[in-house]
Every structure is written in C-alpha cells, then in structure tokens.
C-alpha positions in Angstrom: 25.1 25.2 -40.0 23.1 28.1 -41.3 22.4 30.9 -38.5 19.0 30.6 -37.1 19.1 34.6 -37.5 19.2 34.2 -41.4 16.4 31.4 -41.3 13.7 33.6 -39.2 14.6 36.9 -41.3 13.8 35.2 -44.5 10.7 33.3 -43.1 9.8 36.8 -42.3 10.0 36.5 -38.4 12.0 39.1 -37.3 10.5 42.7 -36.6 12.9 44.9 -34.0 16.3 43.7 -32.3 19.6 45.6 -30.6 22.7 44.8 -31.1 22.0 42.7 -34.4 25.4 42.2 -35.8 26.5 40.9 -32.0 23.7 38.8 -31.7 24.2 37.6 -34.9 28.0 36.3 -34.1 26.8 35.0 -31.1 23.9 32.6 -32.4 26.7 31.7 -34.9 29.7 30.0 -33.2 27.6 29.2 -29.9 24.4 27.4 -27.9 22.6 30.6 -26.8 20.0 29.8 -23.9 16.7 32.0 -24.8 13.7 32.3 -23.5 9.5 33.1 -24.0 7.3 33.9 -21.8 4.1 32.4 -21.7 1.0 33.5 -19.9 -0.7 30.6 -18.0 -3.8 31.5 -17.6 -5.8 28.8 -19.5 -5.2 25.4 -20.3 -4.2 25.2 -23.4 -2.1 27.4 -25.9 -4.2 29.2 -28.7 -3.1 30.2 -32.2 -1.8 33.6 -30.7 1.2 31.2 -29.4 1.5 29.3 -32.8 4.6 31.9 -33.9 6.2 31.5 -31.2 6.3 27.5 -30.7 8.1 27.6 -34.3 10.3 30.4 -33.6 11.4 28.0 -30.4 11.5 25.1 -33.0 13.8 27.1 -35.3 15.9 28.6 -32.4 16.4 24.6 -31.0 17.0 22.8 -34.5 20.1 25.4 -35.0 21.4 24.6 -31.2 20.1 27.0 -28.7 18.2 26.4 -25.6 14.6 27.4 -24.9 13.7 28.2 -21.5 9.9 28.3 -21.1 9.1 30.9 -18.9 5.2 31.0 -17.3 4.2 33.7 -15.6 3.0 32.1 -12.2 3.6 35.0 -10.1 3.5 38.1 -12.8 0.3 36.2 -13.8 -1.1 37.4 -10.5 -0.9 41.0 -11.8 -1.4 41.4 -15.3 0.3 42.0 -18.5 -1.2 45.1 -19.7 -0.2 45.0 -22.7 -3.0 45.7 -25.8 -5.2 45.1 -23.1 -8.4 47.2 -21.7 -9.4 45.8 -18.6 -7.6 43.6 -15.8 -6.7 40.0 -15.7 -8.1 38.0 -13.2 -5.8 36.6 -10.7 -5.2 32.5 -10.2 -3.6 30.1 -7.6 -0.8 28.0 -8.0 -2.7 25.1 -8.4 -3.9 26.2 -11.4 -1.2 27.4 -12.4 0.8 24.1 -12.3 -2.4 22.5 -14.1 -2.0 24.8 -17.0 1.8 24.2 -17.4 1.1 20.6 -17.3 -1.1 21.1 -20.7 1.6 23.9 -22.3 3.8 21.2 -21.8 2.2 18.5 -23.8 1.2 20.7 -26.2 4.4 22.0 -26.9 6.2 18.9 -27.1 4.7 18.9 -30.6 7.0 21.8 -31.5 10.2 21.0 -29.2 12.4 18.4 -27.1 12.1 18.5 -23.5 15.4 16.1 -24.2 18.5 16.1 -24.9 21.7 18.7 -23.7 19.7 21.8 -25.6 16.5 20.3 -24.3 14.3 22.6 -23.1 13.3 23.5 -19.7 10.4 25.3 -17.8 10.4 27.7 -14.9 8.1 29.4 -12.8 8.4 33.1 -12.0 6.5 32.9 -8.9 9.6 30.9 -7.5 11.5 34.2 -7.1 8.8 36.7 -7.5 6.4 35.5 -4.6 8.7 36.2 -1.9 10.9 39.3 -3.5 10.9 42.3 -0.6 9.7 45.2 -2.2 12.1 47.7 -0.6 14.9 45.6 -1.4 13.3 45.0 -4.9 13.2 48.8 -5.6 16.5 49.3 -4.5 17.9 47.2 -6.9 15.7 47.0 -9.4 13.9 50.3 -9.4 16.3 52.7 -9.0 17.7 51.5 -13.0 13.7 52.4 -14.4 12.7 56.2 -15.3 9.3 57.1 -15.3 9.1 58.8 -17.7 10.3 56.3 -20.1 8.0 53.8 -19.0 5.1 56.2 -19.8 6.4 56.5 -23.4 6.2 52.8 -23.8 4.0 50.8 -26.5 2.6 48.7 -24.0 1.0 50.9 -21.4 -0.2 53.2 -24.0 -4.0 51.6 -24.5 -4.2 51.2 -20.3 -3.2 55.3 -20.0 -6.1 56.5 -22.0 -8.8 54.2 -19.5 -6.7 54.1 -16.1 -4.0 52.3 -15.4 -3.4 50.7 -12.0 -0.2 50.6 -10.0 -0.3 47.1 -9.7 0.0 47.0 -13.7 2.9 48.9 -13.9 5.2 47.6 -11.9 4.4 45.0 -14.6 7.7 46.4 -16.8 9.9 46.2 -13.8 9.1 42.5 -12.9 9.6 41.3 -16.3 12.9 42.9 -16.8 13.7 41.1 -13.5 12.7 37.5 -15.0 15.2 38.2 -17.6 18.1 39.0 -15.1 17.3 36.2 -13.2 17.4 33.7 -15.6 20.7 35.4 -16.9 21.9 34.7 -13.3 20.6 31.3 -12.9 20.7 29.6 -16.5 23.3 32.2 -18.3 20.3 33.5 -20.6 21.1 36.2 -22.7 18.2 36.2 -25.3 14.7 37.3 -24.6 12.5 36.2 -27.5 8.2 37.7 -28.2 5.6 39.2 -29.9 6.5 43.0 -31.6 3.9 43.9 -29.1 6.1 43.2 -26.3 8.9 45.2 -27.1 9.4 47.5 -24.6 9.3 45.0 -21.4 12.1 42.6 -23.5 14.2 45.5 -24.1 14.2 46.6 -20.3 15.5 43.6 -19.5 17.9 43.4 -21.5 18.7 46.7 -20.2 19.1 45.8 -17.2 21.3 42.9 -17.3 23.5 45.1 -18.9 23.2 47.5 -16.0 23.5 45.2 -13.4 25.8 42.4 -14.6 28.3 44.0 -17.6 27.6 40.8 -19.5 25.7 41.3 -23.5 22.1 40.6 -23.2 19.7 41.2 -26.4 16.2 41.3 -27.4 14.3 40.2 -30.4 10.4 40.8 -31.1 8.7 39.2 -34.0 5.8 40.3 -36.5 2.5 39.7 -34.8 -0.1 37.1 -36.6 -2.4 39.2 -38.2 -4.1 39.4 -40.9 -3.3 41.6 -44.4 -6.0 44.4 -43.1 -4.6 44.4 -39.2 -6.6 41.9 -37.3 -4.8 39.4 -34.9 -5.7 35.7 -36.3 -7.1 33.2 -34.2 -10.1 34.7 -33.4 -13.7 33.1 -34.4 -17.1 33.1 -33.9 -16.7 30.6 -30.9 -13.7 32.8 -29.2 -10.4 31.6 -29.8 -8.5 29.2 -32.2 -7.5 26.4 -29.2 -4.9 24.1 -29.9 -7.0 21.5 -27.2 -9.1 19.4 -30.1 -11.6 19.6 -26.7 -11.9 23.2 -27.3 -11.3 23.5 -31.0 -11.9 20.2 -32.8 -9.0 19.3 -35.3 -11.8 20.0 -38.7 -12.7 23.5 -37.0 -8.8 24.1 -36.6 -8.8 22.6 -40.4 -11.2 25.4 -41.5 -9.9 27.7 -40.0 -6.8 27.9 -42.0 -8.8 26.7 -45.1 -10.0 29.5 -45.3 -7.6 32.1 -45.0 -7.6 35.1 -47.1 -5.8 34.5 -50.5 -3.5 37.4 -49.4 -2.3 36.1 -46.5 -1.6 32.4 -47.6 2.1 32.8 -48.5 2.9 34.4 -45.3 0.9 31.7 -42.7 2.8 29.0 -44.6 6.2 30.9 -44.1 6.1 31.4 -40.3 3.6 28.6 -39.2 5.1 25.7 -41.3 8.6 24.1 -41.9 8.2 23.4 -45.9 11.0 24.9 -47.8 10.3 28.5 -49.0 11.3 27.3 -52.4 8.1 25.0 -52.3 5.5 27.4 -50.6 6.9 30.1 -53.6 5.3 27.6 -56.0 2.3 27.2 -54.1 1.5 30.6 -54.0 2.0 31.9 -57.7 -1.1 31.8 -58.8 -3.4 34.1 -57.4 -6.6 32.9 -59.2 -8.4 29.8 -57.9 -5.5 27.7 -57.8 -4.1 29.7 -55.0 -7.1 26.9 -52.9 -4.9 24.4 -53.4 -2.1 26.6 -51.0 -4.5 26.8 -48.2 -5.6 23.1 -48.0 -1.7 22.5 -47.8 -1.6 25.2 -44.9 -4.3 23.6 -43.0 -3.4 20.3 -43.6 0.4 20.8 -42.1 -0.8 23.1 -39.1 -3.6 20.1 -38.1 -1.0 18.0 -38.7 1.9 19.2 -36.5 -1.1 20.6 -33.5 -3.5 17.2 -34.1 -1.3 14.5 -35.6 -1.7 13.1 -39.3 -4.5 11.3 -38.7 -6.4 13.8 -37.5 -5.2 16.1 -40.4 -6.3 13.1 -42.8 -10.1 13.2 -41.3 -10.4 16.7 -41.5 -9.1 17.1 -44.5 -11.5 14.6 -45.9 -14.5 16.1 -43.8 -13.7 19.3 -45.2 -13.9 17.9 -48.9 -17.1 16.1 -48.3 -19.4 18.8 -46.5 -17.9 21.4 -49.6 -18.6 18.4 -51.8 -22.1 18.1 -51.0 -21.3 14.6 -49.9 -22.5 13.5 -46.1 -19.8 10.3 -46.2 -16.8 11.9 -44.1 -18.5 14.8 -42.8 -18.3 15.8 -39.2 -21.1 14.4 -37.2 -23.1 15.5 -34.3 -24.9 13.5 -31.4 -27.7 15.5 -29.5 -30.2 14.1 -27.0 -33.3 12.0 -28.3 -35.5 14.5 -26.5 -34.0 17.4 -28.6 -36.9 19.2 -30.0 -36.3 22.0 -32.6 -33.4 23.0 -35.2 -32.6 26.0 -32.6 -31.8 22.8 -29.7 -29.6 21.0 -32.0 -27.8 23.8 -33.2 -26.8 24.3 -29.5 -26.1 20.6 -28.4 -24.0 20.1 -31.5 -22.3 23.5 -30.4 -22.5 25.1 -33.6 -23.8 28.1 -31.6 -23.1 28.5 -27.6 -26.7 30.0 -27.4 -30.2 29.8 -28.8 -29.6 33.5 -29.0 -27.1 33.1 -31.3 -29.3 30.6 -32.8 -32.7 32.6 -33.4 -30.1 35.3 -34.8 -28.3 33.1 -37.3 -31.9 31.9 -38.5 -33.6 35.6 -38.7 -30.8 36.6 -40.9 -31.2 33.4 -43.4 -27.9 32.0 -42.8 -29.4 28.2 -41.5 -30.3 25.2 -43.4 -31.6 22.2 -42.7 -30.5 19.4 -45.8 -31.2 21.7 -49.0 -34.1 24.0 -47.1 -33.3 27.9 -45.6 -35.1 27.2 -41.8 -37.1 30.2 -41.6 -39.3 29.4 -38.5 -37.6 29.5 -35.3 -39.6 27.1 -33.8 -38.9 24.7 -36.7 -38.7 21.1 -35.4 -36.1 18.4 -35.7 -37.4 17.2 -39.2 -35.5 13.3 -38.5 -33.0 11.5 -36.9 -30.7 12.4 -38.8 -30.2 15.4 -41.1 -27.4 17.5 -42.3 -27.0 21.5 -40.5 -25.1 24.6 -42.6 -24.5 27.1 -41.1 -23.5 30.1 -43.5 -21.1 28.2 -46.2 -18.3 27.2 -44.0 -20.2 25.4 -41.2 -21.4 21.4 -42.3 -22.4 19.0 -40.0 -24.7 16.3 -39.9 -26.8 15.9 -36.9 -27.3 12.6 -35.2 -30.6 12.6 -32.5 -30.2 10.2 -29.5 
C-alpha cells in the first residue's frame, strides 16, 4: 500500500515534521495510532476542521488509528493560539452535547468501526483532577521559559497580555499527548501549522519521559492565495450543521472560490484523483467555473449527502440562471411588512441594520428593481430577493 506520508505530501498537506525519514518507516510497515485535537466549544464542526477530517480519512484508509481528542478540560482554559481575547469557559454537559454532534458529523469522513476504528476521549478525564504540585514536578520541570516565550502560538497574546491561566496551556497539551502514548500507545500528534509548537512539546516530552519515538506533523492552514483563513462569511462561519449553514449556502460558498485557489481546495478537501483535478484546472479562462462547481458539488456532497448536493447544485443554476424553478425559497410571517422584515425572517441578514445598510449602498433588489426606499413594502406574496450577485432567494409571505 502506498505510504499515507507520500499521499498527503503530494495533496500538498504536509507543512513541518521531525524525524521525517523515521516517521516515514514507521507509517510504512505498521498501524500508527494518531491523534487531533478538537476544540468543543460549539456544536458542530466548521470549515476550519474540514483539513483535518480528510487528513484522518487519509491517515485511516492507509491503516492507522485516529484518536479524537476534545478538549473537555483544556477547553476550560483556552487555546491561545492566533487568538486576542479569552475563551469562555463550559460545563461538561455541554461538553458531551457537542461531542455527540462532532461525532455524527465526522462519521461522514471516518469509521467509528472496525480494529483501526476510531475512538474519542476526553481530556478532562485526567486533567480535572491532576495535582498541580505533582503536575509540575513531572511535567514542569521538562518546560523552559524561555522557550515557551519564543513560541508561534503565544506570540499574538504577548503583545495584549497574556494570562497565566493561558500558558500553562503548552504544558497541558504536551501532557494529552503523553497520556495517550501511555494509555493507547500513540505516537503521532497530527494539526494545523498554527499549532506547531504545543504538538512538538509533546512529542518532546514523551521522548523525555518514556525513551519511546514520538513525532509531530502540522499541516498547511486553509487560507486563501492572499492569506485569509477560509470559512469565514458574511453570516460568521462556514458550519457543517445544514441548521446553521444550509447545504446551497455551503454550495456557494465553494462556488465561488477564487480561480487561484480552485486546484488547491480540490487537492486537500476532496478525494478525486490529482490526475483528474490537473484537468480540471488547466484552463484558467472561464472554463476554470466548471472546476468549482465540481468542488462544491463533492464538498456538499461528502458534508450534506448527494441529494442535498443535487438540490443545491440545481438551486445554484437556477437563481444565476434567472430561472425561480429550483431556487432556494423562503417563508416569512404573513404579517411581515417591508423588504427590510423579510430580508431578516428569511435570514439573509441577522439585522435590519445590516439590512438598511445593504439597501443604502444599492446592493438589494426586489424581482428586476434596485429597492431604494428603506421603508419599501412587501410588493406580493411572493417575490424573488438578490442580494449583491451571489445571494437569490425567493420569498414566500405566510
């Protein structure tokens, strides 16, 4: 079987590892538990966990074992990591709740079956009732300082403040990793580029404390050709919960990815032979559409099913097509009064703020007419809502 190692480099997965030609070997001639770790503090995975859930899909089709790791009990502190302010704490409860949905959600991508099935764990199981002088002891005593300080991820917090709580974040997360080398003889720590320096403690560490190989692998962050992380729109996040992001928004979305960054999305968010997506991409005039309708279509189709890819796919072709038959519909309340009401109740815009905005700056209209008044009433029962040119829907009232 070909090494998974080869597969993600040439997908163009891979962005920092140790011990490369060991690890290498290894994934070669044996079933390598790994794990991710997954923050659970919603629930439902977004787009920023897409590369990751096919990384794990790669990893498991060549024979290794994921371990889902969800951060239950560093959740309670905070991975600071490119962030600028503080998370907000959770209970268990919720907690569990949102593991529930990861793991429906991510039975899409992976088997929960089977003797490399994978598995999840909680790190509030060990972390919740850790002594901190004994923690220190052994766990402290192997971190300097003044390496932390250097790292990538607490160099944003430095410049606004950084709280002690957040920094024994590094420490705790090089502890999962020894743990689960303990427990479930896992000697692979898989991530984003961005956490880097917390995977690399770890594996660090287990070759402190343990003498046994451990390695670390980050891959390249999904962002766009000019920098920006993908996933983010108007409405927040890119959701893979159709109740949060409905399967033609989560169609769009990819439908209209820059031209630039077609050939890459299809590389590390799709399975279709790189042969295939070569052709796709060769033109870079307007055939190069044709390459992102593929792209949505397989991503709604492996998040929403291929029904759901079907009917947004056809959506999608009929609001751009001028047509209303297929087109993503609407209902508001009979007693909705004005354009700036429906365009809420529909949720095309979470406020009439947004709303009045939108309108001053010309970018609604109502069938063929630019809606210039802001007080513009509901002009029938039904009528057909663009906003800007990627945003079609008609509008059913009552």
């Amino acid at each position: 079987m070909k090494n998974v190692m080869d597969t993600l480099r040439e997908r163009g997965f891979i962005k920092q590892t140790v011990f490369e030609e060991e690890l290498y070997e290894k994934l070669g001639k044996e079933s390598v538990p790994f794990y991710i770790g997954f923050d659970p503090t919603a629930d439902s995975l977004h787009v920023g966990h897409f590369l990751q859930l096919i990384a794990m899909h790669h990893m498991q089709e060549a024979g290794h074992k994921p371990i889902i790791l969800v951060g239950g009990g560093t959740g309670m502190i905070g991975d600071p990591s490119g962030r600028t302010d503080m998370r907000s704490m959770m209970t268990r409860e919720t907690v569990q709740h949102n593991v529930d949905c990861f793991k429906k959600q991510m039975s899409k991508f992976i088997s929960f079956e089977g003797e490399n099935g994978a598995i999840i764990v909680d790190n509030a199981d060990w972390i919740l009732d850790l002594n901190y002088i004994d923690f220190l002891r052994e766990i402290g005593a192997h971190f300097s300082v003044n390496e932390m300080l250097r790292a990538k991820c607490f160099e944003t917090r430095l410049e606004r403040g950084l709280s002690f709580l957040e920094f024994n974040y590094m420490l705790l997360q090089a502890y999962d990793f020894l743990v689960l080398n303990r427990k479930y003889g896992c000697s692979l720590e898989l991530g984003g580029d961005d956490q880097w320096s917390n995977i690399l403690a770890g594996a660090n560490l287990i070759r402190i404390k343990e003498r046994k190989p451990a390695y670390a692998m980050t891959f390249t962050l999904l962002t766009t050709s000019d920098g920006r992380k993908m996933g983010k729109t108007a409405k927040g996040a890119l959701w893979l919960d159709e109740n949060k992001t409905s399967p033609y928004e989560f169609y769009q979305y990819w439908r209209n990815t820059a031209d630039e960054d077609v050939q890459k999305c299809l590389q590390l968010l799709t399975y279709l032979p790189l042969d295939e997506i070569a052709a796709l991409c060769a033109h870079k005039d307007e055939r190069i559409n044709h390459a992102k309708e593929v792209l949505a279509y397989e991503l709604t189709k492996m998040v929403h099913g291929e029904e759901a890819a079907k009917r947004a796919e056809s959506q999608a072709k009929a609001a751009f097509g001028g047509s209303e038959e297929g087109m993503p519909t609407a209902n508001v309340p009979a007693d909705t009064a004005t354009v700036i009401d429906a365009m809420v109740a529909a949720k095309v815009c979470k406020s009439k703020g947004e709303a009045r905005r939108l309108i001053e700056q010309g970018g609604v209209s109502v069938n063929d007419d630019k809606v210039t008044d802001l007080a513009m009433p509901v002009p029938a029962k039904e009528f057909v809502l663009h906003k800007g040119k990627k945003v079609h829907v008609k509008i059913i009232v009552g």
